[in-house]
C-alpha positions, 0 to 999 in steps of 0.5 A: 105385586106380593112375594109368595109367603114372605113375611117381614119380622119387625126385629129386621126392621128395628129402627121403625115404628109399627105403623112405618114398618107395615106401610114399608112391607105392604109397599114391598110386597110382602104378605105378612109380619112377625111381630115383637111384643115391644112393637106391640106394646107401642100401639096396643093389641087392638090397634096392631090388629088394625093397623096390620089388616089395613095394610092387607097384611096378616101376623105370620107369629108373635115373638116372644114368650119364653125365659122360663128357667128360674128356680125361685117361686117369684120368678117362676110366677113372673114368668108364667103371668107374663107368658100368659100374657103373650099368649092373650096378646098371640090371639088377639093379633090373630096368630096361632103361633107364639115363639118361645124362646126359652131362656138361659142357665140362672147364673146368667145375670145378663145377656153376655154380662158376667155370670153370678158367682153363686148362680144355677149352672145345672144345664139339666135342671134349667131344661127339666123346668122349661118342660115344666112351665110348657106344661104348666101353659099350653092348657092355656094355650090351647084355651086361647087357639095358640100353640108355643112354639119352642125355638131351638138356639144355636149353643153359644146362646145356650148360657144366656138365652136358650138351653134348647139347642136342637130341633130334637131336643125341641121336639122330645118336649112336643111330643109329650103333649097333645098333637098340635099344642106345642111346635117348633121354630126352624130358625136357619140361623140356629139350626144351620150347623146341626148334623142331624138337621134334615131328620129332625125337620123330617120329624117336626113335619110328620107331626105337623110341629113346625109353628114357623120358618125364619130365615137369616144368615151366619155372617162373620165375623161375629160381632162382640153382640153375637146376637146381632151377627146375622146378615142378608142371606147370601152374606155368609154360610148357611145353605138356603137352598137345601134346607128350604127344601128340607121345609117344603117337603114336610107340607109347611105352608106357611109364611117365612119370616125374615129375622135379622138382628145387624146394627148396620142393616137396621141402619140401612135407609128403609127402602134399601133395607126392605127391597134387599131382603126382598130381593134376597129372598126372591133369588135364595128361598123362594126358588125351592118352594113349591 
C-alpha cells in the first residue's frame, strides 16, 4: 500500500546504493525518490531513469545544483558547466525540479574548515552573483523543461553553503524572471525559525514557485557537523503540523521528501530506518494534507 506523496530523498538513506534504496522505498510504500547527483553518477542518468520506473516509483527532484559564488572566471565557468550538467542529468531523470543550493562566502575554504585569510567575505556580493549565474541559466533551464529551485539555508550555513537564508530572499530572485522558471525549496529544517514563514509560503504559492517541500527535524544537540543534525520528525522542535498546512493551503501537490543528514540513522538497519520515517510521516505531516 503507497503513502500519499512521500518521497524518500536518497541523502536519508545514505549508507545504500541506488538500486537497494528504490527496492527498499518501492517495499515501504513510498511514491517516489529525491536523488542526489552522487547516486546518480553511481548507475548513470539512463539507468537511474530505469531502474526508478521499475520500482513503480517517480523523481520528486534532483539535488543538487548550485555553489555559484565565486568571483574568479575559472570558477565562474566551472560552475556554469557543471550546473548545466545537472540541469541535462534533471531532465533525463525526468523531473522538473533541480535543487539549487547556493553556496557560501569564497572565503570558505571548506565546509566548516577554516576561513582563508585573504578570501571574499562580502555577504552582499557573493548574493548579487548567485542572481547572476541564475540568470546566466534558467534560458537553459527552461530549454531542458527544468526550473531551479533555490533553497534557502538556515543562517548558520550562511558562511559555508548557502548566503540565501529566506524564503523571501529566495523569491525577490524568482520573481525577477518569467513565472515559473525559477521556484523555491520549503526545507522544514531551514525555514522552521523564520518569523516571516507563513507569508513567504503564502507568497511562493500565489506564484506557483514552490519546486519541493522536505521535511525534517531541528534535533539537539547539534553535532560538531551542524549538517548532520537533523532527525526523525518528532525528535525535536519544528511544528510539522502548521507549517504543512501552511504548504497544502497554497494548492502544492507535490511529493514531500524526507531528507535527513544523521550518521546514527543512516546507520540504522534498513527496514528500521525506511519504516520509521514512514511511520513518522504518516502520524506527523500526512494528517494536514488534503
Amino acid at each position: 500500500m503507497s503513502i500519499n506523496r512521500l518521497s524518500l530523498n536518497t541523502a536519508t538513506a545514505k549508507n545504500l546504493d541506488l538500486p537497494t534504496a528504490l527496492a527498499a522505498a518501492a517495499e515501504h510504500g513510498y511514491e517516489a525518490v529525491g536523488l542526489w547527483r552522487d547516486r546518480v553518477a553511481e548507475t548513470g542518468v539512463e539507468r537511474t531513469a530505469q531502474l526508478v520506473k521499475q520500482a513503480g516509483l517517480r523523481v520528486s527532484a534532483l539535488c543538487r545544483g548550485g555553489f555559484m559564488t565565486a568571483s574568479e572566471p575559472d570558477a565562474i565557468a566551472w560552475a556554469l558547466s557543471d550546473n548545466k550538467a545537472a540541469i541535462d542529468e534533471a531532465a533525463g531523470l525526468g523531473t522538473s525540479e533541480l535543487v539549487m543550493v547556493v553556496g557560501g562566502l569564497p572565503a570558505a575554504s571548506d565546509f566548516g574548515g577554516p576561513a582563508i585569510p585573504d578570501g571574499d567575505r562580502d555577504l552582499g556580493a557573493a548574493r548579487q552573483r548567485v542572481i547572476d549565474r541564475v540568470g546566466d541559466l534558467v534560458g537553459y533551464a527552461q530549454s531542458r523543461g527544468v526550473r531551479l529551485a533555490l533553497e534557502p539555508m538556515h543562517p548558520i550555513f550562511a558562511a559555508d553553503r548557502g548566503v540565501l537564508s529566506t524564503l523571501g530572499q529566495c523569491l525577490d530572485i524568482a520573481d525577477a524572471f518569467d513565472q515559473g522558471a525559477v521556484g523555491v525549496v520549503v526545507d522544514t529544517y531551514h525555514v522552521w525559525w523564520d518569523p516571516q514563514l507563513a507569508s513567504q509560503v503564502e507568497r511562493a504559492g500565489r506564484a506557483g514557485q514552490i519546486s519541493s517541500y522536505q521535511v525534517s527535524d531541528w534535533v539537539l544537540p547539534l553535532d560538531l557537523d551542524t549538517l548532520n543534525s537533523r532527525g526523525f520528525m518528532g525528535d525535536g522542535y519544528i511544528d510539522f503540523a502548521t507549517i504543512t498546512s501552511l504548504v497544502e493551503q497554497t494548492g502544492y501537490t507535490g511529493d514531500i521528501e524526507v531528507e535527513i543528514f544523521n550518521r546514527k540513522i543512516w546507520d540504522l538497519p534498513t527496514d528500521e530506518l525506511l519504516s520509521t520515517v514512514a511511520e513518522r510521516y504518516s502520524a506527523l505531516v500526512l494528517p494536514y494534507l488534503r
